[in-house]
C-alpha positions in Angstrom: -28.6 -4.8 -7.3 -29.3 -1.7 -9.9 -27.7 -3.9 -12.2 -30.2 -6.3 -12.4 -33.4 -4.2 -11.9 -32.1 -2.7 -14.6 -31.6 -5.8 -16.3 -35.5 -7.1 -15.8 -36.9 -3.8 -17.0 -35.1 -4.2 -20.2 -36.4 -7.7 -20.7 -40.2 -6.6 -19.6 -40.0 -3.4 -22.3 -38.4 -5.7 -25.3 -41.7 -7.6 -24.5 -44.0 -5.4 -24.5 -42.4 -3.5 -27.5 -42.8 -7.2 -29.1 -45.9 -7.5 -28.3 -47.0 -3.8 -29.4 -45.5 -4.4 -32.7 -47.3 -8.1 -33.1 -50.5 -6.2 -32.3 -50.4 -3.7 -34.9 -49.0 -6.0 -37.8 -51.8 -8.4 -37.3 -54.2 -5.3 -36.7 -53.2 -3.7 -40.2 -52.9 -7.4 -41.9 -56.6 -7.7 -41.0 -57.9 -4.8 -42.3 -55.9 -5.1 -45.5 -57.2 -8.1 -46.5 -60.8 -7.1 -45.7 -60.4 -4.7 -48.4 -58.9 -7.5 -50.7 -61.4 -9.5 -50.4 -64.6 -7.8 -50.6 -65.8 -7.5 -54.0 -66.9 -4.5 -55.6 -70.4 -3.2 -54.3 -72.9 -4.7 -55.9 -76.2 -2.7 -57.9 -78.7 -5.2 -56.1 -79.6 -4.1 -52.6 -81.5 -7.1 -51.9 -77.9 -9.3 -52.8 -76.0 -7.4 -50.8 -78.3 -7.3 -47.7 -77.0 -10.9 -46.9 -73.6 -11.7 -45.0 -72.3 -14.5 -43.8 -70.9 -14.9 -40.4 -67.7 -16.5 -42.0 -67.0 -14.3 -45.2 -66.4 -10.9 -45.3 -68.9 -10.1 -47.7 -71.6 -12.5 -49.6 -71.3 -13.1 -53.6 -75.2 -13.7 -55.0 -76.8 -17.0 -55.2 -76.5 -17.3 -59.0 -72.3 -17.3 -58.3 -72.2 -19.7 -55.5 -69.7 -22.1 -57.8 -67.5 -18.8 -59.0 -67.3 -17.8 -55.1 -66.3 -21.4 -54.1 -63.7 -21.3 -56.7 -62.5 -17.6 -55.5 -62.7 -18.7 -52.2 -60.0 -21.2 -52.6 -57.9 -18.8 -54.4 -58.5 -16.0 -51.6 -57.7 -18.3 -49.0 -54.5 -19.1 -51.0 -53.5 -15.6 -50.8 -54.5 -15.6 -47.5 -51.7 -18.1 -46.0 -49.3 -16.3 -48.5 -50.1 -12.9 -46.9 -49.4 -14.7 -43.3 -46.5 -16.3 -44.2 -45.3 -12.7 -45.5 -46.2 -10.9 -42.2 -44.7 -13.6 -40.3 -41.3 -13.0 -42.1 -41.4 -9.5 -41.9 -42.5 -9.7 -38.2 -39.5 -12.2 -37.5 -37.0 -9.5 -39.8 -38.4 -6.3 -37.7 -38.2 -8.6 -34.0 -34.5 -9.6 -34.8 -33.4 -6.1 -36.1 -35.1 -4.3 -33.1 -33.3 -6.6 -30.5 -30.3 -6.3 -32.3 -30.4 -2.4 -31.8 -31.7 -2.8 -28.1 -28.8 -4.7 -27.0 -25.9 -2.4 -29.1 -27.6 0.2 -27.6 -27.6 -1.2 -23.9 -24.1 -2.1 -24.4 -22.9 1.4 -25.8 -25.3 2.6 -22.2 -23.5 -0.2 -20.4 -19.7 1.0 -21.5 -21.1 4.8 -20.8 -21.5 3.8 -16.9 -18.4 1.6 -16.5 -16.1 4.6 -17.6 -17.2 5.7 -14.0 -13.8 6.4 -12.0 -14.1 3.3 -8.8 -11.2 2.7 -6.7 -11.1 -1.0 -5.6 -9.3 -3.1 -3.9 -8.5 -6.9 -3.4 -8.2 -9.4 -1.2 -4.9 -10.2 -0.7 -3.8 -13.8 0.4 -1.5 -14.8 3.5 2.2 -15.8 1.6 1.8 -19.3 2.9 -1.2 -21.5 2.9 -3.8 -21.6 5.7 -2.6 -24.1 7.5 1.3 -23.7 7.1 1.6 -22.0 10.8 0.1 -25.0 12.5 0.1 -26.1 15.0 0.7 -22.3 16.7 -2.2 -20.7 14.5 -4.8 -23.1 13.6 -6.1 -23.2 9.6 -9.6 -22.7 11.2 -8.2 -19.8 12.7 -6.9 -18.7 9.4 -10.2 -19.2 7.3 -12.1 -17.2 10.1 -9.8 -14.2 10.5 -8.5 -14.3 6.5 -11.4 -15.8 4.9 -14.9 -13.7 7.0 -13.1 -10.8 8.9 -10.4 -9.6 6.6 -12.8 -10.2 3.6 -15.5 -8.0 5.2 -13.2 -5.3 5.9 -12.1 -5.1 2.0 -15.7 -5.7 0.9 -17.0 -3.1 3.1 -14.0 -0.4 1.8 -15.2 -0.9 -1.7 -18.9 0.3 -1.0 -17.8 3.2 0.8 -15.7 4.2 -2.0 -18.0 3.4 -5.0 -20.0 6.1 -3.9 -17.2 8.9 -4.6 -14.5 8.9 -7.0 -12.7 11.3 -4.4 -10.4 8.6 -3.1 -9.5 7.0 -6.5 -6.3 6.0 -7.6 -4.5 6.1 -3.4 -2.3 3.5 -2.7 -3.6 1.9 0.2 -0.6 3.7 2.8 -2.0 7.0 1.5 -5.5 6.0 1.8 -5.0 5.4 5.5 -3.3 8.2 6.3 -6.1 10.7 3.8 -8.8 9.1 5.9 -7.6 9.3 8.9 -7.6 13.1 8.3 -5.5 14.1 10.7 -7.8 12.7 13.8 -11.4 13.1 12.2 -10.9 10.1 10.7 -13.6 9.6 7.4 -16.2 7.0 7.2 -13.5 5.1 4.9 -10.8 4.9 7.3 -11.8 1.9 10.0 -12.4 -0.5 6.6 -9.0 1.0 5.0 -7.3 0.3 7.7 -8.3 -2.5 8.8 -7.3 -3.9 5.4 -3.5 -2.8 5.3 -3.0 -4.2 9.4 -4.6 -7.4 8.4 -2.0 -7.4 4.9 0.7 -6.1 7.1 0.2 -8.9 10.0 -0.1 -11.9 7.7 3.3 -10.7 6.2 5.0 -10.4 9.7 4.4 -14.1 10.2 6.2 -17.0 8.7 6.4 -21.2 9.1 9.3 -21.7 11.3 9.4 -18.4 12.4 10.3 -16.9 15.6 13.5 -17.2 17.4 16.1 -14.3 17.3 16.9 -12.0 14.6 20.3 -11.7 12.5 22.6 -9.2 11.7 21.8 -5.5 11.8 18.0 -5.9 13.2 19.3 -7.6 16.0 22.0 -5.3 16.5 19.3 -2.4 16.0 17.2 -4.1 18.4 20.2 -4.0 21.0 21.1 -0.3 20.2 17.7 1.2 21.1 16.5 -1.5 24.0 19.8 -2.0 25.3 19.4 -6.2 24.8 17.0 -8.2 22.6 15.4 -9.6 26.2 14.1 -6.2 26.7 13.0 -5.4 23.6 11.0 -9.2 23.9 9.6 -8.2 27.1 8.4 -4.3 26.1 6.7 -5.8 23.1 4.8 -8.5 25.5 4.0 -6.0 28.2 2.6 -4.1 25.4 0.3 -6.8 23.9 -0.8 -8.1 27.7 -2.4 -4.4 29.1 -3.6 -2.9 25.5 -7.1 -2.3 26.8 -10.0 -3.5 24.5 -8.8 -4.4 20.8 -6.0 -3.1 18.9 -2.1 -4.0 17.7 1.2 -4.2 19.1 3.9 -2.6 16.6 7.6 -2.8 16.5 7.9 0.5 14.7 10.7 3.0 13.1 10.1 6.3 14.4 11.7 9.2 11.6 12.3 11.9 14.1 13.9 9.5 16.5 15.4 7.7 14.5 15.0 4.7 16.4 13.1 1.5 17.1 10.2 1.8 19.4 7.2 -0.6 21.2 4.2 1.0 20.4 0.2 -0.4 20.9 -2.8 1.4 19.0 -6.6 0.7 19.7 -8.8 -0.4 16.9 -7.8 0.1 13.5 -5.7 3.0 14.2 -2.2 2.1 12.9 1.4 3.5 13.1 1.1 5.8 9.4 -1.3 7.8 10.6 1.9 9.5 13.1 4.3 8.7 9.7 5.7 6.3 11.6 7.6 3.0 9.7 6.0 -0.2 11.2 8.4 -3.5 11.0 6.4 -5.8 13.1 3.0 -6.3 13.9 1.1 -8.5 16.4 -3.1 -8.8 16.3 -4.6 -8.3 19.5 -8.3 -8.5 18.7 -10.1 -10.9 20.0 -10.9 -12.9 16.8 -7.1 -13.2 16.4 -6.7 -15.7 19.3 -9.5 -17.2 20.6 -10.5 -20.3 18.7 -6.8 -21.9 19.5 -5.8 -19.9 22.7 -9.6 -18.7 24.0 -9.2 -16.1 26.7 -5.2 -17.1 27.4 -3.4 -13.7 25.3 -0.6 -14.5 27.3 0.3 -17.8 25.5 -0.8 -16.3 22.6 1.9 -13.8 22.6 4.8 -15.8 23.5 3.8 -18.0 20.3 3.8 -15.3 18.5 7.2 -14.2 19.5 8.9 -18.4 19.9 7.7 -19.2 16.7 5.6 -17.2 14.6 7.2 -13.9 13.9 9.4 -13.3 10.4 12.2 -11.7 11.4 13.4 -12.0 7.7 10.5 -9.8 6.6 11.6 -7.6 9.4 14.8 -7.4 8.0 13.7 -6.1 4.7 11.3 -3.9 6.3 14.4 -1.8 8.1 16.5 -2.5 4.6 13.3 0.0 3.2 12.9 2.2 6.1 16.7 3.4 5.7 16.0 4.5 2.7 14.0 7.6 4.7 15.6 7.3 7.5 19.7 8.1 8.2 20.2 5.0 11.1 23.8 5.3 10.9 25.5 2.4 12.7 24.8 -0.3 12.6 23.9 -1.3 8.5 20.8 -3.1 7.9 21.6 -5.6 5.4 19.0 -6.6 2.4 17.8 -10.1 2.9 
């Protein structure tokens, strides 16, 4: 918006500084050639008593052929001298603009050097409408394209007002805004942004199902049979009160998977926790193909919608902080 304010008072003073300078280059033409064109003062008073109200000064009677004559030549010089001013006029407009707009742009590269810390809208790693018919592409363009977009948008005005914040990753912008339960005006928007990234990533076409390998055995280990685990993280998602998500998280001191449910925005980092999985439970998540039925919406999610392979490289990471012994996660 400052931008272009900006932008229409430049205009409106390259105009008026046009127009100031047109103004006094006609202004001193004018008087110029009034003192061209006047003759020298002549001895009779009665002669020069007489003007004309279209010559600058009256030649006497006995000279009216040798002022016709001058008169031609005069008026000659006279569209010489305009074409001349004109020139110069057009010479001084060009080289004035040209300075103006080096100038604005030298201004204009001053303020972008201003440290901002943005960040982008990251797109689902499937098209909209690849988890059909379990999540609807309308569903997609609504939570993806309007909420998720809002919540980026509205980060990046909180932080181009304070260069505080630049150059976080976005984990460590969650977890600096959360500040350690005061949470900053920044953190909701923040994030907001990395669940959103997270939960698109958790999902899959053709997801759903069991996992393989080490995460299942994992899953076994700490919930004593992949049924339980199934039914903790359901129970979870079916009395979270209000909004909020549903996590499968890696928990360092434990050392072991665990079902855990946060309200709002709030999000497993802010304990250091290591999330694997992630389920939306806001309202915008699942009402345009489920409406107020959660419960179907869950067991979607968990039939066919979750990525168990992304799960797998999520433990494959987290055992690079955390000692899991037995069993090995293997890298997908």
């Amino acid at each position: 918006m400052w931008e272009r304010v900006r932008f229409v008072f430049f205009i409106f003073y390259i105009i008026l500084k046009i127009l100031l300078l047109l103004f006094f280059e006609i202004f001193h033409f004018i008087s110029f050639s009034q003192l061209l064109n006047c003759p020298k003062r002549l001895t009779d008073n009665s002669d020069m008593s007489l003007f004309s109200s279209r010559s600058h000064c009256l030649l006497p009677s006995s000279q009216t052929s040798e002022k016709k004559e001058k008169d031609g030549r005069n008026l000659d010089r006279e569209q010489k001298r305009w074409i001349v001013v004109a020139v110069i006029l057009l010479v001084r407009v060009v080289i004035f603009c040209s300075l103006s707009s080096k100038r604005r742009m030298f201004q204009g590269s001053q303020g972008a050097s201003k440290v901002v810390a943005y960040y982008g809208l990251q797109t689902p790693p499937y098209k909209l409408d690849a988890l059909e018919p379990y999540m609807s592409k309308r569903t997609l363009e609504m939570h993806w394209g309007e909420h998720h977009r809002c919540y980026v948008e509205g980060l990046n005005k909180h932080l181009e007002k304070s260069a505080l914040l630049y150059g976080y990753t976005m984990d460590e912008l969650v977890k600096a805004t959360y500040n350690n339960g005061n949470p900053l005006p920044e953190f909701n928007n923040a994030a907001q942004v990395w669940n959103h990234d997270f939960f698109w990533e958790s999902m899959q076409p053709g997801g759903g199902d069991m996992p393989e390998l080490g995460v299942l055995k994992q899953i076994e280990k700490d919930f004593g049979s992949f049924t339980n685990f199934r039914e903790k993280f359901i129970e979870a998602a079916l009395t979270l009160f209000g909004s909020g998500w549903v996590w499968l998280v890696l928990k360092r001191e434990e050392r072991r998977l665990e079902v855990i449910k946060t309200s709002n925005a709030i999000n497993p980092l802010v304990w250091d926790d290591i999330p694997i999985v992630s389920l939306d439970m806001w309202e915008h998540a699942y009402y345009l193909d489920y409406k107020n039925d959660k419960a179907k919406y869950v067991n979607v999610f968990m039939n066919h919608l979750v990525s168990w392979n992304v799960a797998m490289s999520r433990m494959a990471r987290a055992e690079a902080f955390v000692n899991l012994g037995e069993p090995n996660i293997p890298i997908a």
